[in-house]
N, CA, C and O of each residue as an XYZ file, in Angstrom:
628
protein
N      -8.999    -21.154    -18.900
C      -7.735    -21.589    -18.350
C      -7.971    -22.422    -17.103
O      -8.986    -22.398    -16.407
N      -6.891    -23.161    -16.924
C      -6.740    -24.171    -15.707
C      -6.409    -23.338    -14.525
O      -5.248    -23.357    -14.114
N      -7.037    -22.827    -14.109
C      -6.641    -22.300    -12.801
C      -7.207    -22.803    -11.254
O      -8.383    -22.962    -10.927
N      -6.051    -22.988    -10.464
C      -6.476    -23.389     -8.903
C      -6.707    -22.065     -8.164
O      -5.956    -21.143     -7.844
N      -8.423    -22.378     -7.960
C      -8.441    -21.027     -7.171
C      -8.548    -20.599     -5.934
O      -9.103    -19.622     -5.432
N      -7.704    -21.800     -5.362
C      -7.215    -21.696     -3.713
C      -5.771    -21.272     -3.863
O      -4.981    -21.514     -2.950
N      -5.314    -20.542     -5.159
C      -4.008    -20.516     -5.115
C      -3.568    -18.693     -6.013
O      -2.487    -18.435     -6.543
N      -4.666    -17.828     -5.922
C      -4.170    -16.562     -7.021
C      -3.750    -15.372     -6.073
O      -4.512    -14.651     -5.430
N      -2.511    -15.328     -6.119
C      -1.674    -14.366     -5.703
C      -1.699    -13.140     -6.559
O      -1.855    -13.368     -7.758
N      -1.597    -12.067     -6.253
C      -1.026    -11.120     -6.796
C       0.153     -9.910     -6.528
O       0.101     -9.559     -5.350
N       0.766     -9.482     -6.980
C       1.985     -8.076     -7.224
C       2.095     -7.054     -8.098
O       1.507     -6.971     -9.177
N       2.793     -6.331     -7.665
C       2.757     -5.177     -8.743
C       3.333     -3.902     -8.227
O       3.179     -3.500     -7.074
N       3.974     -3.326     -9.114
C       5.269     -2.223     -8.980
C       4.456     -0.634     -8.768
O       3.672     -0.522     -9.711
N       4.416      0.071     -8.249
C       4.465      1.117     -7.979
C       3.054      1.523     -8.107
O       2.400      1.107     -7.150
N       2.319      2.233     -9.012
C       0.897      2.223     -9.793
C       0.210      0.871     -9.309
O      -0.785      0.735     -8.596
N       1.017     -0.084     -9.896
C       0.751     -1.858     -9.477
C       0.585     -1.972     -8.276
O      -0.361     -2.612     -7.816
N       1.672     -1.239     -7.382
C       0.823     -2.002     -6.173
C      -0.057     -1.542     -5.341
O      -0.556     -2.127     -4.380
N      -0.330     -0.016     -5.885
C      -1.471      0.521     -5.543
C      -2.328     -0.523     -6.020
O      -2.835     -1.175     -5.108
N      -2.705     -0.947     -7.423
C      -3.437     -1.210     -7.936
C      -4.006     -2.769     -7.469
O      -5.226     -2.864     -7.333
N      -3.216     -3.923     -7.233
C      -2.731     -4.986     -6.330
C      -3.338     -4.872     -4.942
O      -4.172     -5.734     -4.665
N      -3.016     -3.808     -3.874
C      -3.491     -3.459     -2.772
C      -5.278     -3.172     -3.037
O      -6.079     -3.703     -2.268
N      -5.716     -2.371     -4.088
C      -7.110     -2.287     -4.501
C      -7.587     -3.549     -4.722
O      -8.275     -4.083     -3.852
N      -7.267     -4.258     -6.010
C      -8.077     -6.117     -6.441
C      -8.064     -6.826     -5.079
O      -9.178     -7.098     -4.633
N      -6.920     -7.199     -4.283
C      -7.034     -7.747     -2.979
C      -8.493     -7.220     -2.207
O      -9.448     -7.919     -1.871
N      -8.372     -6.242     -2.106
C      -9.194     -5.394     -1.265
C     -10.569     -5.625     -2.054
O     -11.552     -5.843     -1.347
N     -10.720     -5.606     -3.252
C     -12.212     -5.681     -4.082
C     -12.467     -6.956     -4.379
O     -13.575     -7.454     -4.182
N     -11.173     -7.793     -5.029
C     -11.747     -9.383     -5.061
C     -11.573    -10.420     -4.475
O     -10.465    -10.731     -4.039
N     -12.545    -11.103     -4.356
C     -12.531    -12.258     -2.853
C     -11.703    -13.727     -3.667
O     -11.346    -14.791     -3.162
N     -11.577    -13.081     -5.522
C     -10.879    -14.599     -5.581
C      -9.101    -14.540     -5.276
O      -8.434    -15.575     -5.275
N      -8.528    -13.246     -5.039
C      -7.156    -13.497     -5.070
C      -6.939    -13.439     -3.308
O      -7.637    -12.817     -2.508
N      -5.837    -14.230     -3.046
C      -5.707    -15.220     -1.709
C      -4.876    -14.044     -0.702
O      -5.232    -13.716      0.430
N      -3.593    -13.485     -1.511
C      -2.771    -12.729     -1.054
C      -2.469    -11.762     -1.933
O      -2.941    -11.724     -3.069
N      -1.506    -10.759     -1.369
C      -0.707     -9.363     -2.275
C      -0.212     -9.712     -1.359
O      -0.405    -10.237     -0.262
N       1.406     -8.830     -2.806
C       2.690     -8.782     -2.667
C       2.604     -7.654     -3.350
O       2.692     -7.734     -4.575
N       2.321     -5.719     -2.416
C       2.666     -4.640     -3.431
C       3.916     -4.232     -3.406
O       4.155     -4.011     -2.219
N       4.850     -4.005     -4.036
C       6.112     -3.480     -4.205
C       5.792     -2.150     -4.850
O       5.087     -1.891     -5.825
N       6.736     -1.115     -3.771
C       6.663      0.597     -3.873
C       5.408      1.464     -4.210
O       5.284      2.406     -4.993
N       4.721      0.994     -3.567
C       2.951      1.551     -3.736
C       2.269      1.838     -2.279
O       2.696      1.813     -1.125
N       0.961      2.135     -2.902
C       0.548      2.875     -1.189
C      -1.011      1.896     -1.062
O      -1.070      0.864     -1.730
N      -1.950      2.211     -0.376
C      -2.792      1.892     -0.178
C      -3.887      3.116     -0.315
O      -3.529      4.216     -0.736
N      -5.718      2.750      0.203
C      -6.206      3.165      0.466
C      -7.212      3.063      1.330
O      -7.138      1.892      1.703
N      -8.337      3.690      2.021
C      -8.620      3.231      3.159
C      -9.756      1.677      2.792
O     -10.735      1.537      2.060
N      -8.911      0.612      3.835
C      -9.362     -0.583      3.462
C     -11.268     -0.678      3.987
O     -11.985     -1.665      3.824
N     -11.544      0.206      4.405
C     -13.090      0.192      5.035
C     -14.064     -0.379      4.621
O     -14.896     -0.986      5.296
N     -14.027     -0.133      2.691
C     -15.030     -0.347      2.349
C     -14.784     -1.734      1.461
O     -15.560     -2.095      0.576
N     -13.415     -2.547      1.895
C     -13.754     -3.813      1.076
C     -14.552     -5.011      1.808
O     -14.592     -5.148      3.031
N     -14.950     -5.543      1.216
C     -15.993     -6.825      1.477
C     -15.125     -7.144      2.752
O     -13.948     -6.782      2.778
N     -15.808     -7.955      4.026
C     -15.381     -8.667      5.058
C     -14.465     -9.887      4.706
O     -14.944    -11.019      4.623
N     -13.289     -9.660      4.524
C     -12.465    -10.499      3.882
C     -10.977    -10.156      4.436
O     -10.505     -9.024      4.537
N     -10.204    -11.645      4.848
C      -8.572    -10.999      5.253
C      -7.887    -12.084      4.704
O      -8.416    -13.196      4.684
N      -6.697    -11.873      4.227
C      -5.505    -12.490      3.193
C      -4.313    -12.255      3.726
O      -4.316    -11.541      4.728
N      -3.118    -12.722      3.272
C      -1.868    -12.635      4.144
C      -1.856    -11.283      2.714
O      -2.586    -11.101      1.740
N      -0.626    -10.563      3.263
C      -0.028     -9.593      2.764
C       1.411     -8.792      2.722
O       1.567     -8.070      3.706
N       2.270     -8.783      1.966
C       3.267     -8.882      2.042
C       3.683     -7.129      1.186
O       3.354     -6.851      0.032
N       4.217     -6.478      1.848
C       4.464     -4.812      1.376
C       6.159     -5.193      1.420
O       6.845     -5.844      2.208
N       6.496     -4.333     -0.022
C       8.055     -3.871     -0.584
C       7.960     -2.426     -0.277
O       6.899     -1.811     -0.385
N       9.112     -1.866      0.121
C       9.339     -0.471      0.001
C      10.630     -0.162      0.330
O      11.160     -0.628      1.339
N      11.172      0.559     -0.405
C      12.712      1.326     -0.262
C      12.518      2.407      0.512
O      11.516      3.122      0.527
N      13.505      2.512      1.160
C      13.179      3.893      2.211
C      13.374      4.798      1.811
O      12.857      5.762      2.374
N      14.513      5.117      0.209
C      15.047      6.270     -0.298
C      14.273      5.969     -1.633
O      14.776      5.566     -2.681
N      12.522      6.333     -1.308
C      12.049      6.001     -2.858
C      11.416      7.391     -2.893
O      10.572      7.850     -2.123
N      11.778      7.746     -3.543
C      11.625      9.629     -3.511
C      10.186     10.065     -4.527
O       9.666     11.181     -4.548
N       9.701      8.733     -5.404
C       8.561      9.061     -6.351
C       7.409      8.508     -4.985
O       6.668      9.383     -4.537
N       7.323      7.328     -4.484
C       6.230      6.757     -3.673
C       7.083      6.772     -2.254
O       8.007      5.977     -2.081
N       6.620      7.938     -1.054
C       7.093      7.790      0.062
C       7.112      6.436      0.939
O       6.128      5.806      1.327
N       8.379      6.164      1.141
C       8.275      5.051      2.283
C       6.997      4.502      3.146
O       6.616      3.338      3.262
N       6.417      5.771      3.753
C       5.176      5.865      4.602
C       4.110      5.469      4.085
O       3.148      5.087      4.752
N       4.155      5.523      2.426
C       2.517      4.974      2.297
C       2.988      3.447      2.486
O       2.178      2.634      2.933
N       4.700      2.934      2.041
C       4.638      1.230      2.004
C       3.764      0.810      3.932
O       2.942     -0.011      4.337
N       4.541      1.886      4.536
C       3.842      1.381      6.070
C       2.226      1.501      6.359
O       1.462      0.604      6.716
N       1.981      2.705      6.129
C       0.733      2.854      5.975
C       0.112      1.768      5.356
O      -0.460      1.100      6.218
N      -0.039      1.248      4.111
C      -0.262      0.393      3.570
C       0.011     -0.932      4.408
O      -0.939     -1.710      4.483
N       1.197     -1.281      5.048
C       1.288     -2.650      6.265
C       0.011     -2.304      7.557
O      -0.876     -3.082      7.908
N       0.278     -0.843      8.108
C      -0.735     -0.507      8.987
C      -2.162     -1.028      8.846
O      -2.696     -1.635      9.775
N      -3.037     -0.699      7.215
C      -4.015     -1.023      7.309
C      -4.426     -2.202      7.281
O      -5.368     -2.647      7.937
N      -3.529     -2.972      6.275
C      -4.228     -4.367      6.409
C      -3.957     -5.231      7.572
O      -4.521     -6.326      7.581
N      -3.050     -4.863      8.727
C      -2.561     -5.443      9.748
C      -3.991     -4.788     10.755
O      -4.197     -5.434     11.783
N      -4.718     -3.860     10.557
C      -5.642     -3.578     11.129
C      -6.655     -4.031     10.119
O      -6.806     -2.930      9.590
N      -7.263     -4.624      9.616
C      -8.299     -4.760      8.624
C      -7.676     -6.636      8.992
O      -8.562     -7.407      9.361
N      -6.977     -6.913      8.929
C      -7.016     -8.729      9.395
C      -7.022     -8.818     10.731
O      -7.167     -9.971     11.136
N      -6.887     -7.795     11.746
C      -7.020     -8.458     13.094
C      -6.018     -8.648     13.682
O      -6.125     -9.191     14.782
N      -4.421     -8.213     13.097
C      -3.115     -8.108     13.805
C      -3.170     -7.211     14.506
O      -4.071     -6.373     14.462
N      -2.056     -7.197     15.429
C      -1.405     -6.358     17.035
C      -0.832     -5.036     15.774
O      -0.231     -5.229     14.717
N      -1.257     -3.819     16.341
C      -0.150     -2.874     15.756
C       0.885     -2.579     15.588
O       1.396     -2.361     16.686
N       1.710     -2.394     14.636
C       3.271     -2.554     14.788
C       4.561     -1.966     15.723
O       5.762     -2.150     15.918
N       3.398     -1.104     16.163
C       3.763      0.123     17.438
C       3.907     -0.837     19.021
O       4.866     -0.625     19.762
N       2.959     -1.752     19.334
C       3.091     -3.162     19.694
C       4.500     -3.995     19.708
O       4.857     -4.816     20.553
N       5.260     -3.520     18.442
C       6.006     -4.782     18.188
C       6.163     -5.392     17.201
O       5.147     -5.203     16.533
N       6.872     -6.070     16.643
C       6.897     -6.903     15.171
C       8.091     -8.309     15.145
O       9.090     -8.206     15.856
N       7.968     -9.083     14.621
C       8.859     -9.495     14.457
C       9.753     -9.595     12.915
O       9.362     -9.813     11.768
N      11.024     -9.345     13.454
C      11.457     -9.385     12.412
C      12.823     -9.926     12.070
O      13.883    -10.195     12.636
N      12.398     -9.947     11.126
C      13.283    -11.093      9.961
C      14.733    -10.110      8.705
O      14.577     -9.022      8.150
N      15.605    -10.751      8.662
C      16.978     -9.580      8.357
C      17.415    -10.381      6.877
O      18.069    -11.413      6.733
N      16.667     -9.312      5.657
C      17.080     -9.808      4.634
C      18.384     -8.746      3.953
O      18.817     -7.693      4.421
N      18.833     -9.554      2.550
C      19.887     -8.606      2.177
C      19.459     -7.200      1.572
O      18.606     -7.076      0.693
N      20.046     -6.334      2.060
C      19.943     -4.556      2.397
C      18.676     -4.322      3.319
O      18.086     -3.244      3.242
N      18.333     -5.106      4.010
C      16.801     -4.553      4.761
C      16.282     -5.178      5.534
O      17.047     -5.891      6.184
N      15.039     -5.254      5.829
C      14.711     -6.405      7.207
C      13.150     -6.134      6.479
O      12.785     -5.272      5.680
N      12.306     -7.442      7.231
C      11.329     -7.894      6.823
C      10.611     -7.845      8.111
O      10.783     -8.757      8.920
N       9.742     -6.761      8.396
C       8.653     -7.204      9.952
C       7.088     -7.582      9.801
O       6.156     -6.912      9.358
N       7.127     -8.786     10.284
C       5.973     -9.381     10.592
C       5.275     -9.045     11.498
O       5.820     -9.090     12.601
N       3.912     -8.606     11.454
C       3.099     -8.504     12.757
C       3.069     -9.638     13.546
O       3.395    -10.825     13.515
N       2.583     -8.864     14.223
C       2.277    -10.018     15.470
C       0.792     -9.896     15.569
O       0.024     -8.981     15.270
N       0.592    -11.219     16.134
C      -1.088    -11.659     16.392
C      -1.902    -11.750     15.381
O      -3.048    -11.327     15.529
N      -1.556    -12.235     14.313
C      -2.253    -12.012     13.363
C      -2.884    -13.565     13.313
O      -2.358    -14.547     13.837
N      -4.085    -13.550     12.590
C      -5.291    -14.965     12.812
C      -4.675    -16.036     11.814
O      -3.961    -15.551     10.936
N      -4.796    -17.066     11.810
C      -4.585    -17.692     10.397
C      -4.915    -17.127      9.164
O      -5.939    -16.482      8.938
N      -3.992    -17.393      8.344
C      -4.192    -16.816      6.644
C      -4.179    -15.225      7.055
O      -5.002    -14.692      6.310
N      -3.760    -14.514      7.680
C      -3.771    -13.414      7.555
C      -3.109    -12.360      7.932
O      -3.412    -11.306      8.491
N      -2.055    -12.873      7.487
C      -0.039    -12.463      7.805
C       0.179    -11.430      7.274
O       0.355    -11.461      6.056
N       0.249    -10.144      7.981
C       0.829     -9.098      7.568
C       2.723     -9.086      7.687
O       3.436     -9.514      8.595
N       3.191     -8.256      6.070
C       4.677     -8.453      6.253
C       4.990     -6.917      5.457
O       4.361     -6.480      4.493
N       6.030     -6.321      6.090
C       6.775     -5.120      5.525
C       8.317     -5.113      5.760
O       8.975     -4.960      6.789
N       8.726     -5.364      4.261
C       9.748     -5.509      3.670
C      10.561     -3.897      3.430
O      10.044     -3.222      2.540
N      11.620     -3.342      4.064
C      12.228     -2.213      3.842
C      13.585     -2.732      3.447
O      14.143     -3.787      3.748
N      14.056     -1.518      2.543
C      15.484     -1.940      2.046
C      15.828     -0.127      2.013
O      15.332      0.921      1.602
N      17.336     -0.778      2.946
C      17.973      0.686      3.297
C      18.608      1.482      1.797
O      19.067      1.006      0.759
N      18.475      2.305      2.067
C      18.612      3.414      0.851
C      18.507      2.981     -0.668
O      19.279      3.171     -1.608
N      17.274      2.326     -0.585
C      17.035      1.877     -2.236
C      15.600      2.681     -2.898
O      14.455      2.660     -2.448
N      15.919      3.101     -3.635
C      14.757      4.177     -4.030
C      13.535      3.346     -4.810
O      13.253      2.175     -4.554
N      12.910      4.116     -5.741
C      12.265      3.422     -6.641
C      12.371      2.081     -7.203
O      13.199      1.952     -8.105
N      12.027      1.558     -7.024
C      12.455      0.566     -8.049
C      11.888     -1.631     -7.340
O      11.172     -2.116     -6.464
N      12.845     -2.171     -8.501
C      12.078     -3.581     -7.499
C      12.956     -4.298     -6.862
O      13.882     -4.695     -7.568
N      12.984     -4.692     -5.420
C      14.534     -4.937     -5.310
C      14.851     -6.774     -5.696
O      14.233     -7.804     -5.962
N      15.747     -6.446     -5.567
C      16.616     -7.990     -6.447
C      16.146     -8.159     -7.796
O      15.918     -9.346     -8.026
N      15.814     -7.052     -9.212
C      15.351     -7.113     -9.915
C      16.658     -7.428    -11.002
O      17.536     -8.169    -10.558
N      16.802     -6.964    -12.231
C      17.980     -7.552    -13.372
C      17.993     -6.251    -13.813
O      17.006     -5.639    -14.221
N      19.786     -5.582    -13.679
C      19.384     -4.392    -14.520
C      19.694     -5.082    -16.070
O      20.472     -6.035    -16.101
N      19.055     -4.576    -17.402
C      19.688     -5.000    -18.328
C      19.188     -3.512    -19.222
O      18.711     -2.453    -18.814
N      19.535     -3.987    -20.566
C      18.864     -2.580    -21.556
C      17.406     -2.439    -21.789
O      16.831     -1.416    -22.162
N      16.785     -3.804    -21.474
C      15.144     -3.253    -21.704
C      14.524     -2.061    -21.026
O      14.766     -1.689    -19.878
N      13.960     -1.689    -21.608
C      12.631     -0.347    -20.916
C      12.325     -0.856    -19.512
O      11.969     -2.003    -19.240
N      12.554      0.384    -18.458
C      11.867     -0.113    -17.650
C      13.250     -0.926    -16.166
O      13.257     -0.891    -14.935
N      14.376     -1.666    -17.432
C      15.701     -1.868    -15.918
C      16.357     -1.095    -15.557
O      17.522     -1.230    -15.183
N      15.556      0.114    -15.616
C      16.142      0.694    -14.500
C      15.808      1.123    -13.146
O      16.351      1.849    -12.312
N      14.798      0.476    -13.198
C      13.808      0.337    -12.018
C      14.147     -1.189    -11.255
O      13.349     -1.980    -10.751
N      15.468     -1.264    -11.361
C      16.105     -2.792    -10.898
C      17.070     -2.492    -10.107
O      17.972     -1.716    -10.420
N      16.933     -3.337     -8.511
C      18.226     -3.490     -7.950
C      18.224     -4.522     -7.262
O      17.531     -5.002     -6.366
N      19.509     -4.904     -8.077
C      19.805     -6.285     -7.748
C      20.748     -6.373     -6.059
O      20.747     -7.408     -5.391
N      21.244     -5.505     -5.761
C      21.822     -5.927     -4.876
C      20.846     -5.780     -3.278
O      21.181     -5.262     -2.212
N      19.810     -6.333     -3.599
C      19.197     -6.622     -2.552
C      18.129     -7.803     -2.696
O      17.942     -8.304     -3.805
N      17.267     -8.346     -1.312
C      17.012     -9.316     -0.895
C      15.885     -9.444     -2.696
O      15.310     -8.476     -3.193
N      15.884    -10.718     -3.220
C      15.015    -10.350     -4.762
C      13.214    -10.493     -3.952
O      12.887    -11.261     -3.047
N      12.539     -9.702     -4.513
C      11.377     -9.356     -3.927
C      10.304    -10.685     -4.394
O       9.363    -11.322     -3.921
N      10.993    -10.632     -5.432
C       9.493    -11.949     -6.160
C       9.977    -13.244     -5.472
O       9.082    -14.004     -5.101
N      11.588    -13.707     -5.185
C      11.306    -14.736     -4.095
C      11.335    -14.303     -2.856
O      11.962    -14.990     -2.049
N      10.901    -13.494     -2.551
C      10.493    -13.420     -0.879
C       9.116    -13.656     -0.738
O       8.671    -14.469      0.072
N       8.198    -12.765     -1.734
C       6.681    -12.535     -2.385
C       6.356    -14.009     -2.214
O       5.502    -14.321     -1.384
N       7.034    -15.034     -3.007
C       6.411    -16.395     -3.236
C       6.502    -17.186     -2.150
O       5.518    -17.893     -1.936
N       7.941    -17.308     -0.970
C       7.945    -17.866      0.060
C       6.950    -17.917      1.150
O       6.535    -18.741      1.965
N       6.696    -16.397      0.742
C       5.270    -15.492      1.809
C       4.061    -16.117      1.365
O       3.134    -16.408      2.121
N       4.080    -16.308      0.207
C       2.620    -17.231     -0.133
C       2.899    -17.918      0.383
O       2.735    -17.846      1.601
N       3.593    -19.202     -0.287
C       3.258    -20.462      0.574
C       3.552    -21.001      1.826
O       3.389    -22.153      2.229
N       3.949    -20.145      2.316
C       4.226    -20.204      3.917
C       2.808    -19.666      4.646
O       2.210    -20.479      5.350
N       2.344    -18.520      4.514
C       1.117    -18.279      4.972
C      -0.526    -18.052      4.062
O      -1.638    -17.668      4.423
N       0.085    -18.538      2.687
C      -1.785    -18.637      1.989
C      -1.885    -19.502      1.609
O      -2.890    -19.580      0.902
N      -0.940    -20.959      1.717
C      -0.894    -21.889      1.015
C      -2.113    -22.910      1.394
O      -2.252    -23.963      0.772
């Protein structure tokens, strides 16, 4: 396949973005993550490598606690060389939630945590419909995959 490989993003839902938060962390060809409702693990042992990063999490997600989505902002905001969020953040006010950016972070290596007030599981601004699986959709908030993509090309582009 034709692929530009100054350009492979990745995401992924729950399991996914555990799993998303891991490939980032293990492979040096994808640029950024975007995990939605997932946690992390300790970033220590990935290769000397930092990427922008962009965390989803509902605060009322009762299967994957809120805390690992932060936890998960925590480490890679410490693993790229950003100010702690305890420091400060800036932030940005999307629909049902707000978006905080670290601060001090180096080029290419933008930490972002996306919360949406009382939205549980699920992906936000997703489609509910009858397929398997929409019900893990809510639409009435900021949609995650265009926030995910803005975040690329604004800071991995």
């Amino acid at each position: 396949q034709c692929v530009d490989d100054a350009h492979v993003f990745m995401s992924g839902f729950s399991m996914g973005g555990y799993f998303s938060n891991e490939t980032g962390c293990q492979n040096s060809r994808i640029r950024a993550v975007g995990p939605h409702s997932g946690g992390s693990h300790d970033l220590a042992a990935c290769p000397n490598m930092k990427m922008p990063v962009i965390v989803f999490h509902g605060d009322a997600d009762a299967l994957i606690a809120p805390m690992c989505g932060s936890e998960a902002r925590d480490r890679w905001a410490a693993r790229n060389g950003c100010m702690p969020a305890s420091t400060g953040v800036d932030t940005r006010m999307v629909q049902g939630g707000h978006c905080d950016y670290s601060k001090g972070c180096p080029d290419g290596a933008q930490v972002a945590l996306c919360t949406f007030a009382g939205m549980g599981h699920g992906w936000a601004g997703g489609t509910v419909g009858t397929s398997p699986g929409s019900n893990y959709a809510f639409p009435n908030y900021e949609n995650a995959s265009e926030l995910g993509w803005a975040f690329f090309k604004e800071f991995a582009w």
